[in-house]
Backbone and ligand atoms as CSV (ligand in chain L), in Angstrom:
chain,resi,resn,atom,element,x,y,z
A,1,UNK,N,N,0.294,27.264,22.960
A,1,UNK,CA,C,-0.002,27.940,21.695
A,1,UNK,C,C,-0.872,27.026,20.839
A,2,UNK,N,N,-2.025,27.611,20.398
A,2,UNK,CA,C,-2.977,26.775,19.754
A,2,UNK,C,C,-1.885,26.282,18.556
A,3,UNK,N,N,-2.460,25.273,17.895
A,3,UNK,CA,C,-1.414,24.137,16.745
A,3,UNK,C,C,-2.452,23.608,15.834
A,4,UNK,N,N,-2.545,24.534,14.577
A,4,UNK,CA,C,-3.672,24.006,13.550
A,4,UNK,C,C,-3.669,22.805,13.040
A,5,UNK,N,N,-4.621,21.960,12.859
A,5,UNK,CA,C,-4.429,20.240,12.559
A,5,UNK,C,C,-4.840,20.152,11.638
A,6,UNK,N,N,-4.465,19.576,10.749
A,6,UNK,CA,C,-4.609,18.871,9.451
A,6,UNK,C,C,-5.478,17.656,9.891
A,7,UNK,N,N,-6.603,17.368,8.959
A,7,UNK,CA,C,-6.885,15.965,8.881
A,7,UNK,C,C,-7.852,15.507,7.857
A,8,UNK,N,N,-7.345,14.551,7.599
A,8,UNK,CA,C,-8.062,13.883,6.741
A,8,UNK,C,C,-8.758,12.314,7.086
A,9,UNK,N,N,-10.564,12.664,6.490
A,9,UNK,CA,C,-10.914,11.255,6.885
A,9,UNK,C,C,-11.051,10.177,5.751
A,10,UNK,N,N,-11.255,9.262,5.964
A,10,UNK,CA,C,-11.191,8.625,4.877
A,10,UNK,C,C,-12.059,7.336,4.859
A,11,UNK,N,N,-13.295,7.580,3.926
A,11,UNK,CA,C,-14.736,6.908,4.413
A,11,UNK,C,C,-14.269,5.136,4.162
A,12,UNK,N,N,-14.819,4.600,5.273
A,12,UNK,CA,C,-14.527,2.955,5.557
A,12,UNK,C,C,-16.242,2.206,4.757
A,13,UNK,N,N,-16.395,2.987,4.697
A,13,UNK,CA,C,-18.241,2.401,4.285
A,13,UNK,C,C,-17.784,0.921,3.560
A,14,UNK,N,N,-18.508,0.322,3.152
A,14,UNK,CA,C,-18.375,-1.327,2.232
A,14,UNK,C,C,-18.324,-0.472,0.741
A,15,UNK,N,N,-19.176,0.435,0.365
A,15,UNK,CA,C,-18.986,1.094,-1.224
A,15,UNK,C,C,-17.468,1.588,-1.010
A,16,UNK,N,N,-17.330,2.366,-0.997
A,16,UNK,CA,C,-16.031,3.342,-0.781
A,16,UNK,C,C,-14.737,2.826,-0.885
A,17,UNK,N,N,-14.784,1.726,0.374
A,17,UNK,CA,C,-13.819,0.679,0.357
A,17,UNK,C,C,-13.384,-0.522,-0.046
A,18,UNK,N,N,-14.688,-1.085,-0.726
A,18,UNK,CA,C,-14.528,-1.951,-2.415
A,18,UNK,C,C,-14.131,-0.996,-3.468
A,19,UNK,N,N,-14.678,0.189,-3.544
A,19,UNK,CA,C,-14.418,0.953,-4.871
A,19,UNK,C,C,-12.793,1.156,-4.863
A,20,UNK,N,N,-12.070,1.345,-3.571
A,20,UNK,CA,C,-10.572,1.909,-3.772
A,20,UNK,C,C,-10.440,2.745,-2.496
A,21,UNK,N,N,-10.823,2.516,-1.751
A,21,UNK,CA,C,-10.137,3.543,-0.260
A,21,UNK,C,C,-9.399,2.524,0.271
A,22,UNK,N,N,-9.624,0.456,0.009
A,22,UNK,CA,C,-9.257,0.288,0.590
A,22,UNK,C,C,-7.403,0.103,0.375
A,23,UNK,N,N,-7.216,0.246,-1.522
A,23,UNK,CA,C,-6.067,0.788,-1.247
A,23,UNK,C,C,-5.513,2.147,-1.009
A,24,UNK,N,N,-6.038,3.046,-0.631
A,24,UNK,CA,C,-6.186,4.547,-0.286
A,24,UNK,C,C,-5.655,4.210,0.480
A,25,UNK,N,N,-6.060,3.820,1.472
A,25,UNK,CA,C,-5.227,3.860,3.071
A,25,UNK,C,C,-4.045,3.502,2.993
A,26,UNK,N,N,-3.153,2.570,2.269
A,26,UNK,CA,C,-2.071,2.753,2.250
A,26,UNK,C,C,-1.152,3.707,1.344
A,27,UNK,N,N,-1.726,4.109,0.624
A,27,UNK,CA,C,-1.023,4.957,-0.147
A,27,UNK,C,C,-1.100,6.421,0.197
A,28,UNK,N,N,-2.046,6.550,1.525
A,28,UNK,CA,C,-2.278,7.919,2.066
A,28,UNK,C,C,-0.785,7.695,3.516
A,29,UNK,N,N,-1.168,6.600,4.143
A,29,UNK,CA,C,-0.173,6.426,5.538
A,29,UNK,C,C,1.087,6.628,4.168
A,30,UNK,N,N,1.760,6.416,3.298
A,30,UNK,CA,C,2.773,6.267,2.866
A,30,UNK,C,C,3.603,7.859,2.187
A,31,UNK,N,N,2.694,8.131,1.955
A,31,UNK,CA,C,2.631,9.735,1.093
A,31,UNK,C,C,2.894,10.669,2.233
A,32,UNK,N,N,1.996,10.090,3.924
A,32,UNK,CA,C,2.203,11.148,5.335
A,32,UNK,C,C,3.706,11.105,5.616
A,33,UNK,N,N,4.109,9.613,5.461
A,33,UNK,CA,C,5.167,9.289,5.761
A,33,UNK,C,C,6.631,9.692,5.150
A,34,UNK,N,N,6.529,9.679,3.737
A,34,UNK,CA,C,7.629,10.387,2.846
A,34,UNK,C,C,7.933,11.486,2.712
A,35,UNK,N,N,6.502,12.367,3.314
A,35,UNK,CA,C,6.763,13.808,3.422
A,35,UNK,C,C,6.811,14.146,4.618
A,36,UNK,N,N,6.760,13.671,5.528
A,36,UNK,CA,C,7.394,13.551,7.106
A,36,UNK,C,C,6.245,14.788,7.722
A,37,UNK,N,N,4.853,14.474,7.251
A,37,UNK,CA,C,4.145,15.075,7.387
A,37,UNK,C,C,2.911,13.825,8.571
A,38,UNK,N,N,3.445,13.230,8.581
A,38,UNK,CA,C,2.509,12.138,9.493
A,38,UNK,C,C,2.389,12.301,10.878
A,39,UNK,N,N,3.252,13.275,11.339
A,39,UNK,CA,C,2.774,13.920,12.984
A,39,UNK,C,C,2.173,15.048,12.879
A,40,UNK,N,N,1.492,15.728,11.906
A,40,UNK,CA,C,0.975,16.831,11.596
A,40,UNK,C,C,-0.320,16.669,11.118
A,41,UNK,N,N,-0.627,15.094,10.632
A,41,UNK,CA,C,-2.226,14.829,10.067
A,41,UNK,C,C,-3.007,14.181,10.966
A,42,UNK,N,N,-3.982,14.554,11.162
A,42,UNK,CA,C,-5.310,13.459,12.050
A,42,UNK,C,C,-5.703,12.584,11.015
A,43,UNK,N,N,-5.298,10.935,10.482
A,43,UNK,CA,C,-5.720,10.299,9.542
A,43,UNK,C,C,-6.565,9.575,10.166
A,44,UNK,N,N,-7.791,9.113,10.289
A,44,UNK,CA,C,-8.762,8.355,10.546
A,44,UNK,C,C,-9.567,7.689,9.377
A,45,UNK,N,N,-10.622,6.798,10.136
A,45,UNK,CA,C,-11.271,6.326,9.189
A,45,UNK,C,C,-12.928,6.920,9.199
A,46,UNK,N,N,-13.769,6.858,8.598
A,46,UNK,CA,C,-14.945,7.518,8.968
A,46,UNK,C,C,-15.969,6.448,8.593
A,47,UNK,N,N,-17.145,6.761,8.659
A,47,UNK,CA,C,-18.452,5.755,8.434
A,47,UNK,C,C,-18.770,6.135,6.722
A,48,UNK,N,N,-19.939,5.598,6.632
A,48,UNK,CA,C,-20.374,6.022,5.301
A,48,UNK,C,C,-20.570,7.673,5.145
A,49,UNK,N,N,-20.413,8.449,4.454
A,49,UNK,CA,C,-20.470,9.464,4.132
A,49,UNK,C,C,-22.274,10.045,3.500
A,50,UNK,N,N,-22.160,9.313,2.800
A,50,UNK,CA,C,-23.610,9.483,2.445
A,50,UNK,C,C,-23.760,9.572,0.634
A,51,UNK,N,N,-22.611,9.438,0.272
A,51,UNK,CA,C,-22.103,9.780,-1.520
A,51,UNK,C,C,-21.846,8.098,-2.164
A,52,UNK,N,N,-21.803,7.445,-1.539
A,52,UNK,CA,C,-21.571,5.971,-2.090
A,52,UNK,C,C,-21.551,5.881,-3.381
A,53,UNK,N,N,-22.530,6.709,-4.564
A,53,UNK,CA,C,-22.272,6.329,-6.000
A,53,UNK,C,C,-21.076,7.165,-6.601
A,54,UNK,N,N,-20.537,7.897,-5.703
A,54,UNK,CA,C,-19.264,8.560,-6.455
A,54,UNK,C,C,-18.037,8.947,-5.289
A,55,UNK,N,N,-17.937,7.610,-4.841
A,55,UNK,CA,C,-17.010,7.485,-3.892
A,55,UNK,C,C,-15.606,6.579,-5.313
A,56,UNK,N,N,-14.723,6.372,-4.759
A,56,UNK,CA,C,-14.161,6.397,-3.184
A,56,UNK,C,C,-13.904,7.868,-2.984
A,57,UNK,N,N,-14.806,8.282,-1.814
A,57,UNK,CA,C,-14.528,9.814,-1.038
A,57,UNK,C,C,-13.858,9.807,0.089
A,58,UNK,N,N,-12.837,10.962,0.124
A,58,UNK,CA,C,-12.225,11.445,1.427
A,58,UNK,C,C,-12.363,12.986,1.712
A,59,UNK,N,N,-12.466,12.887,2.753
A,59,UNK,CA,C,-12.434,14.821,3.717
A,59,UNK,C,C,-11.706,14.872,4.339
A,60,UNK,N,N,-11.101,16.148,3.710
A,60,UNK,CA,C,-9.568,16.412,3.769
A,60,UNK,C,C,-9.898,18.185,4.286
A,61,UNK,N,N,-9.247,18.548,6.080
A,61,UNK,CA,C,-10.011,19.566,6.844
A,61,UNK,C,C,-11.341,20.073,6.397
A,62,UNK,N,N,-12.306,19.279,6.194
A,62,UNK,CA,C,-13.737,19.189,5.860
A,62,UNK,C,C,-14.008,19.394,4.833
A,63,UNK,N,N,-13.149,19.179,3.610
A,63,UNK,CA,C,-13.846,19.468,2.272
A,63,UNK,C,C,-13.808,18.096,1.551
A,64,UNK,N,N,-14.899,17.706,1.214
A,64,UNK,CA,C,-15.310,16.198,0.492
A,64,UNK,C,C,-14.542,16.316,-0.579
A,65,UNK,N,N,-14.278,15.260,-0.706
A,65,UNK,CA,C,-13.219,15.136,-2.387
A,65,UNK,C,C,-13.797,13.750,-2.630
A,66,UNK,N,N,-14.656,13.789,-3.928
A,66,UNK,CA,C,-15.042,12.623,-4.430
A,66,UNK,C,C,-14.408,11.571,-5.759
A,67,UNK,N,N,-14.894,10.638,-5.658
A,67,UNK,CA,C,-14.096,10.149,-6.856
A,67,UNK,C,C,-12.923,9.847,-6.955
A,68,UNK,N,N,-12.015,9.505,-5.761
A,68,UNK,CA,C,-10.669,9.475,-5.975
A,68,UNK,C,C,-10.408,8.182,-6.364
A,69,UNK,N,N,-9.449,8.133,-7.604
A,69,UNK,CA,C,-8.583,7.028,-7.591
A,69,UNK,C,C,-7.173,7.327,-7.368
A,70,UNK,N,N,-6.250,5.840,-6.972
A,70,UNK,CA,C,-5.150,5.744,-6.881
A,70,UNK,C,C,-4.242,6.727,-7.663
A,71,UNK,N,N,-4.481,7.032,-8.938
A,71,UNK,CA,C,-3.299,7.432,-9.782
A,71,UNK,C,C,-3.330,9.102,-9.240
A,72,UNK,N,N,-4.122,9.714,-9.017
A,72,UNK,CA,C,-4.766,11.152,-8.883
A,72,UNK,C,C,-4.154,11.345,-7.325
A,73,UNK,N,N,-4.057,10.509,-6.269
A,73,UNK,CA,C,-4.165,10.955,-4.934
A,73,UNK,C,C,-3.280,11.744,-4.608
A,74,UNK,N,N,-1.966,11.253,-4.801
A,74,UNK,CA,C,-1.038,12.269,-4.328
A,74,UNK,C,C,-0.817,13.400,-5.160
A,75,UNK,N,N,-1.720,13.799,-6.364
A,75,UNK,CA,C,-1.928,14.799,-6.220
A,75,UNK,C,C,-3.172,16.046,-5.836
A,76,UNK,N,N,-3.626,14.935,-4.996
A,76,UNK,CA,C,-4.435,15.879,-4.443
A,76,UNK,C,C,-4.091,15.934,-3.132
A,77,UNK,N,N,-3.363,15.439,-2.500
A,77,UNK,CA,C,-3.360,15.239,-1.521
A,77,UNK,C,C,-1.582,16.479,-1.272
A,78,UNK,N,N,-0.976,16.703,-2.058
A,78,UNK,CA,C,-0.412,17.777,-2.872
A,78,UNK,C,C,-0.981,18.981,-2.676
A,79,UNK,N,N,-2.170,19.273,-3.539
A,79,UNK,CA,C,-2.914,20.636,-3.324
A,79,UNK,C,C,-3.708,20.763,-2.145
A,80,UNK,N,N,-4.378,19.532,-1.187
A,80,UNK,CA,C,-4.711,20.169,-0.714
A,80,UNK,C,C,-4.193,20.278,1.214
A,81,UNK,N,N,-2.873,19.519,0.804
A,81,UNK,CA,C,-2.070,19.837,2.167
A,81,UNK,C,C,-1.153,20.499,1.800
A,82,UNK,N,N,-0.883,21.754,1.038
A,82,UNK,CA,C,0.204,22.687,0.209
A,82,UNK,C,C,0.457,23.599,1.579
A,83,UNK,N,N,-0.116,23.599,2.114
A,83,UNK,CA,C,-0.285,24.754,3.497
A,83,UNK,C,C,1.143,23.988,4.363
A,84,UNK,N,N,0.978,22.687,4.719
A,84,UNK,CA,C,1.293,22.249,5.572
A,84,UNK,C,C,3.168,22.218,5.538
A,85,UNK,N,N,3.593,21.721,4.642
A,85,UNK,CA,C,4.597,21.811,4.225
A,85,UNK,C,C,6.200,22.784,3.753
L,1,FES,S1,S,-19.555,4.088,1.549
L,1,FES,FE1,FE,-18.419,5.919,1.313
L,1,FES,S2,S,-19.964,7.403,1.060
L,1,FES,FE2,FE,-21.049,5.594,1.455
């Protein structure tokens, strides 16, 4: 039976990941983890995106979300894995 995947990437570029992805990544593995949603996400890392002046960006099942900081994530990450849960 096909099994719809969640995933989110999360750009590794040098902008992105000075700006704040590189604490993104843990606060994304941690958020998969508390909501026991971490065998259900494809979390990877990705290349530069191509947005560098209004990063830190992640794509989340292909929709760019720019600008994220820390305080905001889990709730976006809230709206836009609401499906999954
Ligand atoms: S470094 Fe993330 S978009 Fe370029």
């Amino acid at each position: 039976m096909p099994e719809s995947r969640f995933e989110i990437q999360i750009c590794l570029g040098s902008s992105c990941f000075s700006r704040g992805n590189k604490n993104l990544v843990k606060i994304i593995q941690e958020y998969l983890k508390k909501n026991h949603i971490d065998d259900k996400v494809v979390f990877k890392g990705s290349r530069c995106m191509g947005y560098c002046s209004e990063g830190p960006n992640l794509v989340i099942n292909g929709k760019i979300i720019k600008g994220i900081n820390a305080a905001e994530a889990e709730a976006i990450l809230d709206r836009e894995l609401q499906n999954i849960k």
